[in-house]
PDB file of N, CA, C, O and CB in Angstrom:
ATOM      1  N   UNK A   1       6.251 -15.504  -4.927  1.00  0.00           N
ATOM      2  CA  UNK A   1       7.302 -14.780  -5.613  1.00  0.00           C
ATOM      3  C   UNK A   1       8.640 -15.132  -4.963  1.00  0.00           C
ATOM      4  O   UNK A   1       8.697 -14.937  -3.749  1.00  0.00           O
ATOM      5  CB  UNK A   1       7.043 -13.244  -5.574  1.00  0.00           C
ATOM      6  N   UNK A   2       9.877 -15.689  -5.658  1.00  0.00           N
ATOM      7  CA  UNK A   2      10.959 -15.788  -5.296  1.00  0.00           C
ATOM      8  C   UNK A   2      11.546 -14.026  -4.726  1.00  0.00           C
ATOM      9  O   UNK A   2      11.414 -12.932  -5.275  1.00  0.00           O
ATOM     10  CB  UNK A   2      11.660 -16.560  -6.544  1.00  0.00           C
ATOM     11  N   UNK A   3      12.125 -14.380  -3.571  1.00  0.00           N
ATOM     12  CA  UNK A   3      12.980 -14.177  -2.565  1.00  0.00           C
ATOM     13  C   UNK A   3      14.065 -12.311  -4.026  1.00  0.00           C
ATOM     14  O   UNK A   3      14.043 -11.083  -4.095  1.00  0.00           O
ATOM     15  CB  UNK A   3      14.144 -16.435  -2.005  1.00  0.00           C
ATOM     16  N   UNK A   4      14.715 -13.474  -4.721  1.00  0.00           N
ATOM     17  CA  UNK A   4      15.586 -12.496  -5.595  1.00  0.00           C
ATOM     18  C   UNK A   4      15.200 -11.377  -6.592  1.00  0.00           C
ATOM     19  O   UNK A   4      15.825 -10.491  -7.175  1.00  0.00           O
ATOM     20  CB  UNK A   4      16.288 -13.247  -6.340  1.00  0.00           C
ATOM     21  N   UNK A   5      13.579 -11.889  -6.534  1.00  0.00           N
ATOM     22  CA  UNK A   5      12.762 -11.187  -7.986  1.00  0.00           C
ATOM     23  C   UNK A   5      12.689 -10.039  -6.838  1.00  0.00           C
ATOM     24  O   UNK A   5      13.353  -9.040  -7.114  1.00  0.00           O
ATOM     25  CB  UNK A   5      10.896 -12.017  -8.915  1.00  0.00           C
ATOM     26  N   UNK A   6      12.148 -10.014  -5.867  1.00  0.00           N
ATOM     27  CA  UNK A   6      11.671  -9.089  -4.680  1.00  0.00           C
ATOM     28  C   UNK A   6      12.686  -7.816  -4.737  1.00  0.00           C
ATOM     29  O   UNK A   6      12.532  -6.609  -4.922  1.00  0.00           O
ATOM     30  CB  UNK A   6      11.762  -9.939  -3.074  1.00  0.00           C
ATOM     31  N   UNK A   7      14.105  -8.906  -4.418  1.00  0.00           N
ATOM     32  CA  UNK A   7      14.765  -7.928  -3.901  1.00  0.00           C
ATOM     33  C   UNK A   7      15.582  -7.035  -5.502  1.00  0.00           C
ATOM     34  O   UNK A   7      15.996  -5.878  -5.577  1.00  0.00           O
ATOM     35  CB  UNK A   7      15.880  -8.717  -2.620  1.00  0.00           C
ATOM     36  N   UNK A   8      15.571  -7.771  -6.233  1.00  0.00           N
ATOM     37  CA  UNK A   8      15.861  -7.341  -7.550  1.00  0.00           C
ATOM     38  C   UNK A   8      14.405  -5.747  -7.871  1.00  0.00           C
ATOM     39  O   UNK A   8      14.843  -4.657  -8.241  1.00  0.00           O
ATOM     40  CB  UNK A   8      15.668  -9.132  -8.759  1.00  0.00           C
ATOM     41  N   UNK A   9      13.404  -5.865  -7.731  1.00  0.00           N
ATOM     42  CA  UNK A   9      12.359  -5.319  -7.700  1.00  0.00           C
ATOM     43  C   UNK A   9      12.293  -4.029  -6.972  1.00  0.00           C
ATOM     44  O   UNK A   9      11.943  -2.980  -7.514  1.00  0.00           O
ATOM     45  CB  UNK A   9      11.593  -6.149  -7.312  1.00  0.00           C
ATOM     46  N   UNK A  10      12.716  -4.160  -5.448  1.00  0.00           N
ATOM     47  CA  UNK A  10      12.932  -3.383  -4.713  1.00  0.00           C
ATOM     48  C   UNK A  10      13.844  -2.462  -4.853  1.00  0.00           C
ATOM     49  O   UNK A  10      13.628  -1.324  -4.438  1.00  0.00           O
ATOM     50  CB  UNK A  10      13.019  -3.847  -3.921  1.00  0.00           C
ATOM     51  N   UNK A  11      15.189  -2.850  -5.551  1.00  0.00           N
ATOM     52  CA  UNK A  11      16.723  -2.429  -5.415  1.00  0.00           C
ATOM     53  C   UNK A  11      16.224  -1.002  -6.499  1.00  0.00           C
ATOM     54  O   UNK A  11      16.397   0.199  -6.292  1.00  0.00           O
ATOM     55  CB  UNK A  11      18.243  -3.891  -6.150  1.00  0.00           C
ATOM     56  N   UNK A  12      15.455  -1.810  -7.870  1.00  0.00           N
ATOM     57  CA  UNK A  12      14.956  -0.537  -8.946  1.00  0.00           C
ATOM     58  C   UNK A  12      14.335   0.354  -7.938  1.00  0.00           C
ATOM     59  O   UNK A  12      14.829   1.455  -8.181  1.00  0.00           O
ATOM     60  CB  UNK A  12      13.702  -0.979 -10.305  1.00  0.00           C
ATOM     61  N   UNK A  13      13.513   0.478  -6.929  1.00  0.00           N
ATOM     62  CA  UNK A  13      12.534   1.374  -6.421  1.00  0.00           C
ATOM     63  C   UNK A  13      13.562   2.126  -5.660  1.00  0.00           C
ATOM     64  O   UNK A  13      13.513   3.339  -5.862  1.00  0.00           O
ATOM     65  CB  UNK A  13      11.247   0.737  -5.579  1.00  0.00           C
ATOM     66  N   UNK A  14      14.376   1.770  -4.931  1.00  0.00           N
ATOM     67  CA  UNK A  14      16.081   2.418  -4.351  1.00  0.00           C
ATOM     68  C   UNK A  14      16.883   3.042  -5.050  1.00  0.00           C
ATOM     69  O   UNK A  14      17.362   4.134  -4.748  1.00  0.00           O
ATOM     70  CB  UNK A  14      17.091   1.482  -3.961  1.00  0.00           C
ATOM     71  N   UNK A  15      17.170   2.254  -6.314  1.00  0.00           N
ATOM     72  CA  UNK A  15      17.815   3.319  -7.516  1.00  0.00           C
ATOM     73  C   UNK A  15      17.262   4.695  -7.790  1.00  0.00           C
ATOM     74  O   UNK A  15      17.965   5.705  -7.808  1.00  0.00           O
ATOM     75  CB  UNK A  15      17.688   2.690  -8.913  1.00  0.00           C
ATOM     76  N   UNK A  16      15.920   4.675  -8.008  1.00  0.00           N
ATOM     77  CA  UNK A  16      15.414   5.702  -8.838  1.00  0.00           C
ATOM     78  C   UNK A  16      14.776   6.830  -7.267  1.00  0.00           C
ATOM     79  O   UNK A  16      14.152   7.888  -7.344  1.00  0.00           O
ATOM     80  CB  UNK A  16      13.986   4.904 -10.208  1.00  0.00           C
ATOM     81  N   UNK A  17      15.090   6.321  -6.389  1.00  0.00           N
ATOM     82  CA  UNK A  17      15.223   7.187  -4.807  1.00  0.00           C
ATOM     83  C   UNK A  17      14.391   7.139  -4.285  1.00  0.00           C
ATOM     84  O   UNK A  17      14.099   7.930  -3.389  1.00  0.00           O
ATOM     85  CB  UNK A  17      15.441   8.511  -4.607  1.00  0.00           C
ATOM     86  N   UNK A  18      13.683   6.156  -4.672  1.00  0.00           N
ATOM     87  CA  UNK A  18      12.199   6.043  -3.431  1.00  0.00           C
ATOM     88  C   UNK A  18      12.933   5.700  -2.182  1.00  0.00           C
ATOM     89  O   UNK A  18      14.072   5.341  -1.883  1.00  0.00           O
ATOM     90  CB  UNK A  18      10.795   4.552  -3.747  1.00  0.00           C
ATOM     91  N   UNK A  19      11.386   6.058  -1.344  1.00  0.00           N
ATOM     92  CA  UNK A  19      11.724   5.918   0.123  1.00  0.00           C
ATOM     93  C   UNK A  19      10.310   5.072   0.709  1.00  0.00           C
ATOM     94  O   UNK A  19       9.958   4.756   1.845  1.00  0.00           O
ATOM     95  CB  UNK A  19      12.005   7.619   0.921  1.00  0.00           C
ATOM     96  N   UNK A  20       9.802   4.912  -0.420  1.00  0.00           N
ATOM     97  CA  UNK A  20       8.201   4.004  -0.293  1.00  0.00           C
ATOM     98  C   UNK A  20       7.824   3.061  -1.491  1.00  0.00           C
ATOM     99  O   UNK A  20       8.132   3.222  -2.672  1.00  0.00           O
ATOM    100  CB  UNK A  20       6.790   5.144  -0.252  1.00  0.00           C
ATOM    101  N   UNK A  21       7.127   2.093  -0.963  1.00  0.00           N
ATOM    102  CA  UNK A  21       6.464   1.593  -2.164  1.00  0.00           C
ATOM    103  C   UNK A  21       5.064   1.784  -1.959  1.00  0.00           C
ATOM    104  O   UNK A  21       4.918   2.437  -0.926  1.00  0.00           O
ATOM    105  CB  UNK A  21       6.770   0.147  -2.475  1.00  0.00           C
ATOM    106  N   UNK A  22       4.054   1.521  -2.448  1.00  0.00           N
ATOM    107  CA  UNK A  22       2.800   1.457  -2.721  1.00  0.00           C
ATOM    108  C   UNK A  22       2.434   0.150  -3.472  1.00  0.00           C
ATOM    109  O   UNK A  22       2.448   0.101  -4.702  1.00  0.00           O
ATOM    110  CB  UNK A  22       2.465   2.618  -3.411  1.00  0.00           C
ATOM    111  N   UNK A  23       2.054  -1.073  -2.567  1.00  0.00           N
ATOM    112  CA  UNK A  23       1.772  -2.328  -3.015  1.00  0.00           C
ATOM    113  C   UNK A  23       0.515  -2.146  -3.433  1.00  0.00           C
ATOM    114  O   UNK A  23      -0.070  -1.077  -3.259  1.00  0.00           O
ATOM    115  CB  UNK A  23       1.937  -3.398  -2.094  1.00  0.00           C
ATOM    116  N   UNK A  24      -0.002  -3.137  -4.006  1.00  0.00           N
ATOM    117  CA  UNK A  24      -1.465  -3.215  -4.777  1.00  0.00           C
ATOM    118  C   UNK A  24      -2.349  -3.637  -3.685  1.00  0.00           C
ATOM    119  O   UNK A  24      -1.973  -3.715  -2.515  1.00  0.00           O
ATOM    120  CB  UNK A  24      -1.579  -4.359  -6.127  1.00  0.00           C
ATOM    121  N   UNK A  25      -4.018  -4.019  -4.263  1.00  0.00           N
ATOM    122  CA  UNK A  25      -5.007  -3.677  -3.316  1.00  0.00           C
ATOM    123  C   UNK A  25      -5.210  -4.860  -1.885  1.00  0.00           C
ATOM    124  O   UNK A  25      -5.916  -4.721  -0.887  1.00  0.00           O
ATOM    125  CB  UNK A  25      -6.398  -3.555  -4.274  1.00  0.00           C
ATOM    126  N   UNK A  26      -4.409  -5.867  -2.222  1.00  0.00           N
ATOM    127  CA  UNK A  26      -4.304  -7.109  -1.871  1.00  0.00           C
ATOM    128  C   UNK A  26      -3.197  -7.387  -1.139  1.00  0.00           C
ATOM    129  O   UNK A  26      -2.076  -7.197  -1.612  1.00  0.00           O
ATOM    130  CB  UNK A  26      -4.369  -7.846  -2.852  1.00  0.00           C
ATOM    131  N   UNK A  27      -3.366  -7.815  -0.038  1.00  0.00           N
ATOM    132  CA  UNK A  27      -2.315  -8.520   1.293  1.00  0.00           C
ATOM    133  C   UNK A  27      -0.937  -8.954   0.207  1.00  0.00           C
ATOM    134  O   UNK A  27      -1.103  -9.441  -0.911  1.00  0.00           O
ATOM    135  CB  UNK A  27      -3.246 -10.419   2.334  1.00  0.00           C
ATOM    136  N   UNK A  28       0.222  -8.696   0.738  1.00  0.00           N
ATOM    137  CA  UNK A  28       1.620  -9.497   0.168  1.00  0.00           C
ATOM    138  C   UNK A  28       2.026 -10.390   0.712  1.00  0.00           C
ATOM    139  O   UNK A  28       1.657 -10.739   1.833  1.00  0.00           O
ATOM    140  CB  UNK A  28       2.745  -8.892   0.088  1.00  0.00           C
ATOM    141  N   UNK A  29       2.939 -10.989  -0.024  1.00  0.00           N
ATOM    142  CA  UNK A  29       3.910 -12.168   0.972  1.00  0.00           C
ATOM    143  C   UNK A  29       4.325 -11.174   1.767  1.00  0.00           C
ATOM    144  O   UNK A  29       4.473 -10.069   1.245  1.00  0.00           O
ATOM    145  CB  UNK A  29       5.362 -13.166   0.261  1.00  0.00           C
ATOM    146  N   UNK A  30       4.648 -11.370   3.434  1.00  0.00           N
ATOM    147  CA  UNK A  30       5.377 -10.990   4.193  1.00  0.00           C
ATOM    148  C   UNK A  30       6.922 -10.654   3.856  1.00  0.00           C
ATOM    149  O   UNK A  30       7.451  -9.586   4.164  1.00  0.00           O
ATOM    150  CB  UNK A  30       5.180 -11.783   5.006  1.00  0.00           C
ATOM    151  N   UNK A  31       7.640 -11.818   3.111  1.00  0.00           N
ATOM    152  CA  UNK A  31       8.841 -11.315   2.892  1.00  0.00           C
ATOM    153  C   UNK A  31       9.068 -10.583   1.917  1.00  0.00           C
ATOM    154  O   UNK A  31      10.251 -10.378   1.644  1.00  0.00           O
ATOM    155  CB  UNK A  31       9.593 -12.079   2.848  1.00  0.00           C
ATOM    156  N   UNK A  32       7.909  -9.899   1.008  1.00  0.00           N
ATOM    157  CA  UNK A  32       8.020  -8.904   0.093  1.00  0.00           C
ATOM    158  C   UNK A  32       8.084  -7.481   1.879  1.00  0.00           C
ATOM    159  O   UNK A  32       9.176  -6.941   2.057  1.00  0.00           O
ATOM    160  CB  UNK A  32       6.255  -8.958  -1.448  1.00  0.00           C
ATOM    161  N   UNK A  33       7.326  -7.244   2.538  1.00  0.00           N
ATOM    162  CA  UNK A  33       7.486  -6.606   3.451  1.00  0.00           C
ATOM    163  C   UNK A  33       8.803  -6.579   4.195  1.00  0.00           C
ATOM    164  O   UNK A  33       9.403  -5.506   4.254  1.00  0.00           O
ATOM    165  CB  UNK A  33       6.604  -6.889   4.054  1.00  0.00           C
ATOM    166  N   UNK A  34       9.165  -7.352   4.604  1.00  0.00           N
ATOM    167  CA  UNK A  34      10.425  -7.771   5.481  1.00  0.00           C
ATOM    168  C   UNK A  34      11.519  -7.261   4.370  1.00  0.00           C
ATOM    169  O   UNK A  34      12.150  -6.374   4.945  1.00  0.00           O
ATOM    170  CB  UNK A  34      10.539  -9.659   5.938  1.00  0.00           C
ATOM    171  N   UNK A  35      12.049  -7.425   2.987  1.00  0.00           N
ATOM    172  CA  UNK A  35      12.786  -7.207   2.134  1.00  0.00           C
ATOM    173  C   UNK A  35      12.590  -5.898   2.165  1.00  0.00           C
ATOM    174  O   UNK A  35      13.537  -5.307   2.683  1.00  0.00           O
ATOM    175  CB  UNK A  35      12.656  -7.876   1.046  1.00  0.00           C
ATOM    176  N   UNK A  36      11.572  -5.100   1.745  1.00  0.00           N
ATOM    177  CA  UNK A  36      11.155  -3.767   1.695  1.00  0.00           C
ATOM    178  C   UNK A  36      11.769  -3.188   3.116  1.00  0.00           C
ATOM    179  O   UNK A  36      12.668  -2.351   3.047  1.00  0.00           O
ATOM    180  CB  UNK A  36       9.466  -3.651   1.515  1.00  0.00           C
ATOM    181  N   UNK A  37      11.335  -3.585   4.279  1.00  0.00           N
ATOM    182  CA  UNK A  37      11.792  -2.819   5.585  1.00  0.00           C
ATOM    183  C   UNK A  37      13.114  -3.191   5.838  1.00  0.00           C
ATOM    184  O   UNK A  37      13.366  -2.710   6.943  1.00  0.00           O
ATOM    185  CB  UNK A  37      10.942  -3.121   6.880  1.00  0.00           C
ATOM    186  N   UNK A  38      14.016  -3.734   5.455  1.00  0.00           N
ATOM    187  CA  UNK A  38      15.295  -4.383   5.734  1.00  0.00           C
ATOM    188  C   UNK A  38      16.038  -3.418   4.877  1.00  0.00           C
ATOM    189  O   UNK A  38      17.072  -3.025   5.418  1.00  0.00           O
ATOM    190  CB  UNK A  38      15.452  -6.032   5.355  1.00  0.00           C
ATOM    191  N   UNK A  39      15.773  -2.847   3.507  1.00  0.00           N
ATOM    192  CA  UNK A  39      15.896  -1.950   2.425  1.00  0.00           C
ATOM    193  C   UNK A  39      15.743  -0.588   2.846  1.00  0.00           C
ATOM    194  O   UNK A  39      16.091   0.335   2.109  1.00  0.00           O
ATOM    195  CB  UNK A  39      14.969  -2.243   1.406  1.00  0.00           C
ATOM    196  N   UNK A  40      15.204  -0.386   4.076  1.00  0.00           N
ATOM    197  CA  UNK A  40      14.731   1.173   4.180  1.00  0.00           C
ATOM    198  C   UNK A  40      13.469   1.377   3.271  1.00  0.00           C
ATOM    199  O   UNK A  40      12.956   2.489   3.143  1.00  0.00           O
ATOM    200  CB  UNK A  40      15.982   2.274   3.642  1.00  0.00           C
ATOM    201  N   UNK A  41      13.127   0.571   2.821  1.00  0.00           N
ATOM    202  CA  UNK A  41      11.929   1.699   2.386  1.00  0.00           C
ATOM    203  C   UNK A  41      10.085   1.028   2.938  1.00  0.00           C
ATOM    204  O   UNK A  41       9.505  -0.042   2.759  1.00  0.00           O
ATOM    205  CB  UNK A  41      12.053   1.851   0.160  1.00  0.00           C
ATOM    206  N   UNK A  42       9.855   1.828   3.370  1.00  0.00           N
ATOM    207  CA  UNK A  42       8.174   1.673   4.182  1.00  0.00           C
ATOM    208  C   UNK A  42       6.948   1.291   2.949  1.00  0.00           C
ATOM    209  O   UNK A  42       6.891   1.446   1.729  1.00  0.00           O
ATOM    210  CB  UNK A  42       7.590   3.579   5.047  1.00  0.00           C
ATOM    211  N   UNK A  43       6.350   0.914   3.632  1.00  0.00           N
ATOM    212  CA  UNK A  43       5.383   0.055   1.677  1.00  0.00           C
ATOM    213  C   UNK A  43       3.941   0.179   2.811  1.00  0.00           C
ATOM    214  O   UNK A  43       3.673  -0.039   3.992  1.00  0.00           O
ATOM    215  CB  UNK A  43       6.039  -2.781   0.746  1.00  0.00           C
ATOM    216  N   UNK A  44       3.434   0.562   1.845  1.00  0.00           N
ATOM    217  CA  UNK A  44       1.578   0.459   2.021  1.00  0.00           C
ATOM    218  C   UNK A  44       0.585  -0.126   0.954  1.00  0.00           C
ATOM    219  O   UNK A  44       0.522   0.290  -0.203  1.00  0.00           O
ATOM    220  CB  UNK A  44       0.936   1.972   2.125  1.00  0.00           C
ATOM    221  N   UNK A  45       0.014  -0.876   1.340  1.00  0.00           N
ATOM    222  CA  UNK A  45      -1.621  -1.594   0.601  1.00  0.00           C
ATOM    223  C   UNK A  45      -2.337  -1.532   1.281  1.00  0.00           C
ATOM    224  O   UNK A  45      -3.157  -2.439   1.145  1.00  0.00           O
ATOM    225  CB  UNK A  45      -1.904  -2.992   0.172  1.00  0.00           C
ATOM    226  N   UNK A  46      -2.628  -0.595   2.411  1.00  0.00           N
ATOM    227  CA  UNK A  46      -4.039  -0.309   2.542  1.00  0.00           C
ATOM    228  C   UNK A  46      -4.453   0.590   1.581  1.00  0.00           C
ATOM    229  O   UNK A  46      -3.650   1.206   0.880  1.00  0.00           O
ATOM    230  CB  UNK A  46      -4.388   0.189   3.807  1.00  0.00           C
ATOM    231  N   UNK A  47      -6.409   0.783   1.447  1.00  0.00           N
ATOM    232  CA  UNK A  47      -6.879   1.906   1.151  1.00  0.00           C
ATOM    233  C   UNK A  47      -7.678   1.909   2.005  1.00  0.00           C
ATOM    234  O   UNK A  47      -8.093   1.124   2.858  1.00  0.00           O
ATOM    235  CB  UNK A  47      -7.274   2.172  -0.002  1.00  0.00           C
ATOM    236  N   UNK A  48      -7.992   3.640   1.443  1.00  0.00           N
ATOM    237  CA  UNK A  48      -9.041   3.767   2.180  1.00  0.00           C
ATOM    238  C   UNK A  48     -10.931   3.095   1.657  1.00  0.00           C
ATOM    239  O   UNK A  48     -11.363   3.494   0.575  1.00  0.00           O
ATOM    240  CB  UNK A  48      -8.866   5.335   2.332  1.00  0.00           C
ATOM    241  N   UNK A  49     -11.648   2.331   2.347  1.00  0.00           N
ATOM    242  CA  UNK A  49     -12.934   1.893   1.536  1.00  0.00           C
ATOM    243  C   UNK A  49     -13.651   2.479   0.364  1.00  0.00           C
ATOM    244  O   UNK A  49     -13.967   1.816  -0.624  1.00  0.00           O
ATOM    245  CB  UNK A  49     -13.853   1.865   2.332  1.00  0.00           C
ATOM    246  N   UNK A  50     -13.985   4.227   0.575  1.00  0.00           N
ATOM    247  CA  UNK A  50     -14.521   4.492  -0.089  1.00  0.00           C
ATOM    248  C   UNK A  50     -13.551   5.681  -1.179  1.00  0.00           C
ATOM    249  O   UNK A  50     -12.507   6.281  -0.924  1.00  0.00           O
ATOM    250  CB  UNK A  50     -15.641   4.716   0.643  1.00  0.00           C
ATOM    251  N   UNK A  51     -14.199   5.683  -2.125  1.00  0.00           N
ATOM    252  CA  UNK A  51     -12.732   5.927  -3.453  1.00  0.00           C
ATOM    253  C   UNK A  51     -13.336   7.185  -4.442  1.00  0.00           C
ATOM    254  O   UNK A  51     -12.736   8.142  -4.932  1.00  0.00           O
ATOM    255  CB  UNK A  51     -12.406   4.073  -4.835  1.00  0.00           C
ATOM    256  N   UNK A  52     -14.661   6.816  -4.524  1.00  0.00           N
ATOM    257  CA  UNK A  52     -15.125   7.314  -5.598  1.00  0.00           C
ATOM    258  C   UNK A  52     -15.813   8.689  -5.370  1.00  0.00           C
ATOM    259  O   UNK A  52     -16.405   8.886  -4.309  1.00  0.00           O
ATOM    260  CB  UNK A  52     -15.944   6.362  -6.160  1.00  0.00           C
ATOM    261  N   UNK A  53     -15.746   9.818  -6.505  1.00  0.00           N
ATOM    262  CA  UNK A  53     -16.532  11.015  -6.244  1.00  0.00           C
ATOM    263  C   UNK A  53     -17.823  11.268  -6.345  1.00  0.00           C
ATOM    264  O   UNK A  53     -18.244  12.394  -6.609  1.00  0.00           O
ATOM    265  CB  UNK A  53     -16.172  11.801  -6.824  1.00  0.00           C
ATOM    266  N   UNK A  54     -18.773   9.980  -6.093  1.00  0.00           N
ATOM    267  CA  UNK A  54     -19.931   9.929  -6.304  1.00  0.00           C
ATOM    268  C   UNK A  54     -20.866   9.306  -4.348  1.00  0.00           C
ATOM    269  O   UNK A  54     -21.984   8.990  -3.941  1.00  0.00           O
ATOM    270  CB  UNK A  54     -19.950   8.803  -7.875  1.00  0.00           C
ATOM    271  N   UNK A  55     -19.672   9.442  -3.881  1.00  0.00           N
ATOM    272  CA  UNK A  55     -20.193   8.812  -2.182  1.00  0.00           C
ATOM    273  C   UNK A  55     -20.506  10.761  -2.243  1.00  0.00           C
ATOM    274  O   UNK A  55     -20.064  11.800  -2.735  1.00  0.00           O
ATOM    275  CB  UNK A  55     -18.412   7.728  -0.478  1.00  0.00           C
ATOM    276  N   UNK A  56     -21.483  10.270  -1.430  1.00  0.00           N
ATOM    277  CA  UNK A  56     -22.511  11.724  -0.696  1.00  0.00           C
ATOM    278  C   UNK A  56     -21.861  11.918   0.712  1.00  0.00           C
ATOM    279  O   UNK A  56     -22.668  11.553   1.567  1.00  0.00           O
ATOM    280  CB  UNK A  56     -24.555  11.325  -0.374  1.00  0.00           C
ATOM    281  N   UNK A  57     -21.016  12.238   1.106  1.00  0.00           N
ATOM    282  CA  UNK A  57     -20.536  12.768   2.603  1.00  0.00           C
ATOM    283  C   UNK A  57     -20.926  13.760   2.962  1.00  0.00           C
ATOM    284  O   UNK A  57     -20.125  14.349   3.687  1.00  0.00           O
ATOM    285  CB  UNK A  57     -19.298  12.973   2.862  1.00  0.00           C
ATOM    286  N   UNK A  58     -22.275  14.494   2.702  1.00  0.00           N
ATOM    287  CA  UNK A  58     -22.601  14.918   3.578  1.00  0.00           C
ATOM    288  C   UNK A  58     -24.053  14.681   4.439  1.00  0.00           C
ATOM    289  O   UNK A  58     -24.677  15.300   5.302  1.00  0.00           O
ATOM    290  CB  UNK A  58     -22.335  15.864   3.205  1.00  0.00           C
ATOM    291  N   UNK A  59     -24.206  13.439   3.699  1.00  0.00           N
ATOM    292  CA  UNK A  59     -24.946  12.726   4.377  1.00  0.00           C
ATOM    293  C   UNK A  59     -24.535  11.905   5.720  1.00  0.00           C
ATOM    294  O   UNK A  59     -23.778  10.937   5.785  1.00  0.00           O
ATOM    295  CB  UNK A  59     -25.355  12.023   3.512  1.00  0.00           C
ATOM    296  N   UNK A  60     -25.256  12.569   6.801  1.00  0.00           N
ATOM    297  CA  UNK A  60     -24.809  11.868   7.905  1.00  0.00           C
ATOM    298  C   UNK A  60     -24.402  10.112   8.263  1.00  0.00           C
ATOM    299  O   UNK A  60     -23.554   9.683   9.046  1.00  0.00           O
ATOM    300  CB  UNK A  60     -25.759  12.251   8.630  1.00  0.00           C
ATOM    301  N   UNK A  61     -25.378   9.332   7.347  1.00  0.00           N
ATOM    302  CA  UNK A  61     -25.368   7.982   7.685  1.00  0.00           C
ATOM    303  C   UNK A  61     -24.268   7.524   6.665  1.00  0.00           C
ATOM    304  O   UNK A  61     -23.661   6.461   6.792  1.00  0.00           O
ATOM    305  CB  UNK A  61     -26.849   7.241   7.567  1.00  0.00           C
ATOM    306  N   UNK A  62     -24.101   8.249   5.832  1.00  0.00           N
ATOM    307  CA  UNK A  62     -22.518   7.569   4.517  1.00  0.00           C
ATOM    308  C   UNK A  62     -21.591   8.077   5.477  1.00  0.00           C
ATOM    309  O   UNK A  62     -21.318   7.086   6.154  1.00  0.00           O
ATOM    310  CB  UNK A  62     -22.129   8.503   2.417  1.00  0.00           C
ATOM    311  N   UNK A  63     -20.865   9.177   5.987  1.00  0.00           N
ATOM    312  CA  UNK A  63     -20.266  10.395   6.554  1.00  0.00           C
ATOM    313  C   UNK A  63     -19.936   9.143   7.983  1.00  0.00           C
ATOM    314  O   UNK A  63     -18.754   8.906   8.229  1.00  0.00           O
ATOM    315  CB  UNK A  63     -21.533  12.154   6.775  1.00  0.00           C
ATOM    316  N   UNK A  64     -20.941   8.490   8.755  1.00  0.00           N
ATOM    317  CA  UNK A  64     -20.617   7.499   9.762  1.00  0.00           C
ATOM    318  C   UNK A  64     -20.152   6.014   9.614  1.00  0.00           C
ATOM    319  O   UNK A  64     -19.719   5.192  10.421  1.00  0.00           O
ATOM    320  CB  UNK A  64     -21.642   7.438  10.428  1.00  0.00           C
ATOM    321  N   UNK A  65     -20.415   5.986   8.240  1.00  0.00           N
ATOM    322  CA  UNK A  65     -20.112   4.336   7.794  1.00  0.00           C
ATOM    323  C   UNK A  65     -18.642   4.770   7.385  1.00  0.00           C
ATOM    324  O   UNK A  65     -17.734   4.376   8.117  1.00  0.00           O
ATOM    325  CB  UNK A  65     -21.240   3.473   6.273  1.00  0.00           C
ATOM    326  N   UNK A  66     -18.335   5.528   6.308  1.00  0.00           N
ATOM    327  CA  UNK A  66     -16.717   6.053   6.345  1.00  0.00           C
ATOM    328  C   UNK A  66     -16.056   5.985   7.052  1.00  0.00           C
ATOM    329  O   UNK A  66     -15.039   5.330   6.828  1.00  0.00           O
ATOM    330  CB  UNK A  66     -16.372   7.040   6.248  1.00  0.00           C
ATOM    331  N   UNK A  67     -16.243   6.621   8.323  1.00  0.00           N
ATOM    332  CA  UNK A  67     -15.472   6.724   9.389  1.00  0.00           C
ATOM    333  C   UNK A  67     -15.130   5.435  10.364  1.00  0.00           C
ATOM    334  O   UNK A  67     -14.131   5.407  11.083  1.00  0.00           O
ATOM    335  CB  UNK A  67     -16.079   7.704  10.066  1.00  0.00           C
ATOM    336  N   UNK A  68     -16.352   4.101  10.264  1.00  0.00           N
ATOM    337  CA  UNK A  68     -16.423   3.347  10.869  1.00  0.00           C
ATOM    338  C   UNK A  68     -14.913   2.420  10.081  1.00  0.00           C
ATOM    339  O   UNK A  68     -14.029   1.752  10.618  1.00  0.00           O
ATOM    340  CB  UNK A  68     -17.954   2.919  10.937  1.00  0.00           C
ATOM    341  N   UNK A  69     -15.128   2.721   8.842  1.00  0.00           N
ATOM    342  CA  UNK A  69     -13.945   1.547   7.976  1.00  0.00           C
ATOM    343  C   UNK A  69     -12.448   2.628   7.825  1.00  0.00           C
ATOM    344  O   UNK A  69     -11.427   2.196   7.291  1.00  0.00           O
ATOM    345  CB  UNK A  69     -14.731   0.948   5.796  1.00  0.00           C
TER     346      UNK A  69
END
């Protein structure tokens, strides 16, 4: 991704008063990061592994694999 689309991209997320982004599920270019933190605003693409309302947590051995990721 060009450098200007980024910061063009970013500037909308500043207008409308964010103070975060929320990138998608997948690693970014770095200078989408670096543009974002240079901007003030903090950006996350982690998740957390497990998502869905069908994991059993109270099962001890799901309940330890969770915690491990």
């Amino acid at each position: 991704m060009k450098a200007d689309l980024l910061v063009t991209l970013l500037t909308w997320a500043k207008e409308l008063g964010c103070n975060f982004v929320r990138l998608a599920h997948y690693p970014h270019n770095e200078m989408m990061l670096k543009i974002a933190d240079g901007n003030g605003l903090a950006s996350f693409g982690l998740e957390i592994p497990v998502f869905t309302a069908t994991v059993m947590f109270d099962s001890k051995e799901v309940y330890a694999k969770a915690e491990k990721n």
